[in-house]
C-alpha positions as CSV (number, residue, x, y, z in Angstrom):
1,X,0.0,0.0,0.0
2,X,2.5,2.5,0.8
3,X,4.3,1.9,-3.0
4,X,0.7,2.8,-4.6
5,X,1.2,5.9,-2.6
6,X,4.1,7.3,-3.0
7,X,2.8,6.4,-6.9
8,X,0.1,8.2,-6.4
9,X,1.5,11.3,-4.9
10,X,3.5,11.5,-8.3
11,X,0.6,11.3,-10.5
12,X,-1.5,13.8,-8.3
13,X,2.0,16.2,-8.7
14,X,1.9,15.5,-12.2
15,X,-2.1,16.1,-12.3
16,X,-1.9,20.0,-10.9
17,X,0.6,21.2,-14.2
18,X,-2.5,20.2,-16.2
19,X,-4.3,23.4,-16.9
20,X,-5.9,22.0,-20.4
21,X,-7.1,18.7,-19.1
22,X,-9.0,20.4,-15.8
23,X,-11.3,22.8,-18.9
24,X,-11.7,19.4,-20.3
25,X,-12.9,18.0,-17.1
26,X,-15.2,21.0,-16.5
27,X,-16.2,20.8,-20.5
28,X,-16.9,17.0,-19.7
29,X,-19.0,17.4,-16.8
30,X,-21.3,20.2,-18.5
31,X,-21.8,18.2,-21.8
32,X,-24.3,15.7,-20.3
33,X,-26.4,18.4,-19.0
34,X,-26.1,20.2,-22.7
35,X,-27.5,17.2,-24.4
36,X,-30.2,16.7,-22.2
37,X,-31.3,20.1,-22.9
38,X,-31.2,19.6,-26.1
39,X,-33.4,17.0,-26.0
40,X,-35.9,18.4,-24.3
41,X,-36.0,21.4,-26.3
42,X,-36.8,19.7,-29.2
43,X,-38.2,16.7,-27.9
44,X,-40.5,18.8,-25.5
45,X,-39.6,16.3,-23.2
46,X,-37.0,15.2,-20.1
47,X,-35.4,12.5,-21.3
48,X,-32.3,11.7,-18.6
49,X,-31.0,8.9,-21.0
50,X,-28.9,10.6,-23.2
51,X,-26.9,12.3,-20.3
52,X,-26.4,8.9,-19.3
53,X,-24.9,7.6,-22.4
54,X,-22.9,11.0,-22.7
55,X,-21.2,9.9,-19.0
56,X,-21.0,7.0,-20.3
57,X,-18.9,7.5,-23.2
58,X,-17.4,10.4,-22.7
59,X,-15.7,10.6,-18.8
60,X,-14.1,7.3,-19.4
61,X,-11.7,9.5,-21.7
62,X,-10.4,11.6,-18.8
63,X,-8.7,8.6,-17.4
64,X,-8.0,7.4,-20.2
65,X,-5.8,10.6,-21.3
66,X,-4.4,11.3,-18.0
67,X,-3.3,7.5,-17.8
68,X,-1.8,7.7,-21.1
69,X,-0.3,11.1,-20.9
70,X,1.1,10.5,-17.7
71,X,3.0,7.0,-19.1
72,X,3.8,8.5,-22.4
73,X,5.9,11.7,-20.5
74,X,7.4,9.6,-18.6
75,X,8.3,7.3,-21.6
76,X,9.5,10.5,-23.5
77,X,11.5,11.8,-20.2
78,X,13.1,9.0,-19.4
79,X,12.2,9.0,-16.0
80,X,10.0,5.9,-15.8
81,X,12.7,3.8,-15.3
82,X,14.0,5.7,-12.0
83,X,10.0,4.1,-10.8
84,X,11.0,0.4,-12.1
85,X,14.0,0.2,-10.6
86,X,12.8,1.0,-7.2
87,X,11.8,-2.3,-5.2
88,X,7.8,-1.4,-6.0
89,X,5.5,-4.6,-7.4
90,X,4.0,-3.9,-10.9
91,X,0.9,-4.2,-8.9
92,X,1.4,-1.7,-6.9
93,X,2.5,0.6,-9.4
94,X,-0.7,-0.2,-11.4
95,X,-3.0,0.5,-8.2
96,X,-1.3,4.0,-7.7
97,X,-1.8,5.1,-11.1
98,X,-5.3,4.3,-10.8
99,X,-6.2,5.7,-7.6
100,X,-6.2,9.4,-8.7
101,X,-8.3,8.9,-12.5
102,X,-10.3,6.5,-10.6
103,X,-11.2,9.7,-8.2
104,X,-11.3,12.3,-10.5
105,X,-14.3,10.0,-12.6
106,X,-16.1,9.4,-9.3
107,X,-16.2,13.6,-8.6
108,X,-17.1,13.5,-12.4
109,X,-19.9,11.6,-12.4
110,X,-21.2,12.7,-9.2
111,X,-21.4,16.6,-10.7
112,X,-22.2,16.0,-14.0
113,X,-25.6,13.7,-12.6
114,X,-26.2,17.0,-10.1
115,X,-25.5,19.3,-12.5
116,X,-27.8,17.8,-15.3
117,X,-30.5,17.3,-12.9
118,X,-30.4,21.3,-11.8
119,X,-30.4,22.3,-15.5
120,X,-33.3,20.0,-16.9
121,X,-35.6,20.6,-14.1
122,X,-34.6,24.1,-13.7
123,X,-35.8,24.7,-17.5
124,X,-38.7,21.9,-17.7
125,X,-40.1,24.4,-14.7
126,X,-40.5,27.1,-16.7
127,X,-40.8,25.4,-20.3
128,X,-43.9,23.3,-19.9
129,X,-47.1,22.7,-18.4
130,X,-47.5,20.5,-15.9
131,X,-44.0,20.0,-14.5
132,X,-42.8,17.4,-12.6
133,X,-39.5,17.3,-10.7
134,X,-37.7,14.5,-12.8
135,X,-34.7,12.2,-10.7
136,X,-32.3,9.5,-12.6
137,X,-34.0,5.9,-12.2
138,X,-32.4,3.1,-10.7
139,X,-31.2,1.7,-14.1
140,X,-29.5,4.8,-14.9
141,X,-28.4,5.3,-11.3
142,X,-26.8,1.9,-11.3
143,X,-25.0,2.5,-15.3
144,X,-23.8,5.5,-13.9
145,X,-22.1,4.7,-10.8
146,X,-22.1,1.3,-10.9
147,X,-21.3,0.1,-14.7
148,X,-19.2,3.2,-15.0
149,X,-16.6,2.6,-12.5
150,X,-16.1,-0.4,-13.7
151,X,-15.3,0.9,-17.6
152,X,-13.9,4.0,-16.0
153,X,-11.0,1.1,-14.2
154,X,-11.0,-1.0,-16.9
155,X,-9.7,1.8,-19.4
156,X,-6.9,3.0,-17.0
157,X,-5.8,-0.8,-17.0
158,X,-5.6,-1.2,-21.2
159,X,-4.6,2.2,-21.3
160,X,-1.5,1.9,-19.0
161,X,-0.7,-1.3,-20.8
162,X,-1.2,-0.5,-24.2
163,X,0.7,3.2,-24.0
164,X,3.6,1.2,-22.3
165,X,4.1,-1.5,-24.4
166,X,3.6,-0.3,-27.8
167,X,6.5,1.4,-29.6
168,X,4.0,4.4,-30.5
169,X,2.4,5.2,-26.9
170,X,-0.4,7.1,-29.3
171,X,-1.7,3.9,-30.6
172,X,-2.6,2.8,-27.2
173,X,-4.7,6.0,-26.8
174,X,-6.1,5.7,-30.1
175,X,-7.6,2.2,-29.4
176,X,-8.4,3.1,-25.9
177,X,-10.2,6.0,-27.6
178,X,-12.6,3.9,-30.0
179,X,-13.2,1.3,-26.9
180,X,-14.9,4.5,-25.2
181,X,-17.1,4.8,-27.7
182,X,-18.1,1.2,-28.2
183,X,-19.1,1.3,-24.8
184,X,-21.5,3.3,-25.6
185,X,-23.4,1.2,-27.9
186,X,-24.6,-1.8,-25.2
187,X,-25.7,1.1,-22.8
188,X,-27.3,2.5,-25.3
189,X,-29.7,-0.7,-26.3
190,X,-30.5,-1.1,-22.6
191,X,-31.7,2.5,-22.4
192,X,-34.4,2.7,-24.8
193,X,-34.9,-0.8,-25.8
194,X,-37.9,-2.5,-24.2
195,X,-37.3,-4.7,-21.7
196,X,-35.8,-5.7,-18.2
197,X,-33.2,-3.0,-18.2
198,X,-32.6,-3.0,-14.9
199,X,-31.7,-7.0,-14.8
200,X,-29.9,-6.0,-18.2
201,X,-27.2,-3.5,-16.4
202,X,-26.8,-5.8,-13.5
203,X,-25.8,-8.4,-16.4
204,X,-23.5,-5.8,-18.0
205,X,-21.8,-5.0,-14.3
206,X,-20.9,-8.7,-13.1
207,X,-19.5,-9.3,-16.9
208,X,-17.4,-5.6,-15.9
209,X,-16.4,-6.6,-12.6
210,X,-15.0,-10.2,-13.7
211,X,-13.0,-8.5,-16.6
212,X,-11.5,-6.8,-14.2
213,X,-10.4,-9.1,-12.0
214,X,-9.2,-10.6,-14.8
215,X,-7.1,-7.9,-15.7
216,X,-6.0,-6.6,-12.3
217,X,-5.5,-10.1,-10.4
218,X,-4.5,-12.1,-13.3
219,X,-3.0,-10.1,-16.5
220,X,-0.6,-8.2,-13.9
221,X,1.2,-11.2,-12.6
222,X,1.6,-12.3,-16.2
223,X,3.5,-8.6,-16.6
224,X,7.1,-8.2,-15.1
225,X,9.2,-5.1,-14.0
226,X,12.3,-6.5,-16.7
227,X,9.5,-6.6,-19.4
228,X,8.7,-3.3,-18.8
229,X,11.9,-1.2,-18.4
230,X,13.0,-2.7,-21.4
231,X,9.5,-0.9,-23.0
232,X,10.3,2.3,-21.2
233,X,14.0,2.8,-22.5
């Protein structure tokens, strides 16, 4: 635990010189709320859906580029070899990367859910007759918080891997970047297809979870320090 740590504390360093990626987290966390409010202005009608799908899809990619910025600097800078050839466990070195994108998508989702719900209601209040106060339901509650987690960790782990161990580190973003918005796609068909959505994202959560277990208990042992300071020089 304390190797994640003192990982961490680099990375959250590292985070604060980011001016451009904290306007696209604050761009991020607006956009759900923009296209619900495009909905419902043309739609005449509060549909919380498509916020979803834009969380969905689109905070993933915060990770995802601080992951892969962070690896690829380091790659660049030649300074993540002084990390692998301190005594830390690739595990633990994977876990302290995480711990800070892993926050940072939590905060994300929590604000962009508030701050969608103050904007829709706020202008369905005035907009039509009839208003009712409108909350997520527990399908888009659990997609939210629950299902996106779980792509939110899963990202961070294929994008750490892939920037690392490709000779280009902008191929792993690339195809970490199309996986974002192929997530999109299942959520989508549980959304506004009719049926047992709720059973649906509980399917879609336990297939998450395993995959990362898979990734995070398994993949990593397969993965050793030598193999990867040979990738970072």
């Amino acid at each position: 635990m304390r190797e994640s740590i003192i990982v961490f504390n680099h990375e959250l360093r590292y985070f604060l010189t980011l001016k451009q990626m904290k306007r696209s987290i604050f761009i991020q966390c607006l956009a759900p709320a923009i296209f619900a409010l495009l909905n419902a202005y043309f739609y005449k009608t509060i549909d919380l859906r498509i916020a979803v799908i834009i969380m969905i899809i689109g905070i993933p990619r915060i990770p995802m580029s601080l992951t892969g910025y962070s690896i690829a600097g380091e790659k660049v800078y030649h300074t993540f070899e002084s990390i692998l050839s301190t005594p830390i466990p690739i595990k633990a070195l994977f876990i302290g990367k995480s711990i800070l994108p892993i926050g940072i998508s939590l905060m994300m989702f929590i604000f962009s859910s508030l701050i969608t719900l103050i904007m829709t209601n706020l202008y369905a209040k005035y907009a039509f007759v009839g208003y009712t106060f409108t909350l997520f339901n527990s399908t888009e509650l659990l997609i939210i918080f629950g299902n996106g987690l779980l792509i939110v960790t899963l990202i961070i782990f294929i994008t750490g891997v892939t920037t690392l161990l490709m000779k280009v580190p902008r191929n792993g973003l690339f195809i970490t970047s199309m996986l974002t918005f192929l997530f999109g796609i299942p959520y989508s068909l549980i959304l506004y297809r009719k049926g047992n959505d709720f059973l649906l994202s509980i399917i879609t959560l336990i297939l998450l979870l395993l995959i990362n277990v898979f990734c995070y208990l398994y993949l990593l042992k397969k993965i050793d320090t030598h193999t990867l300071f040979l990738k970072a020089i």
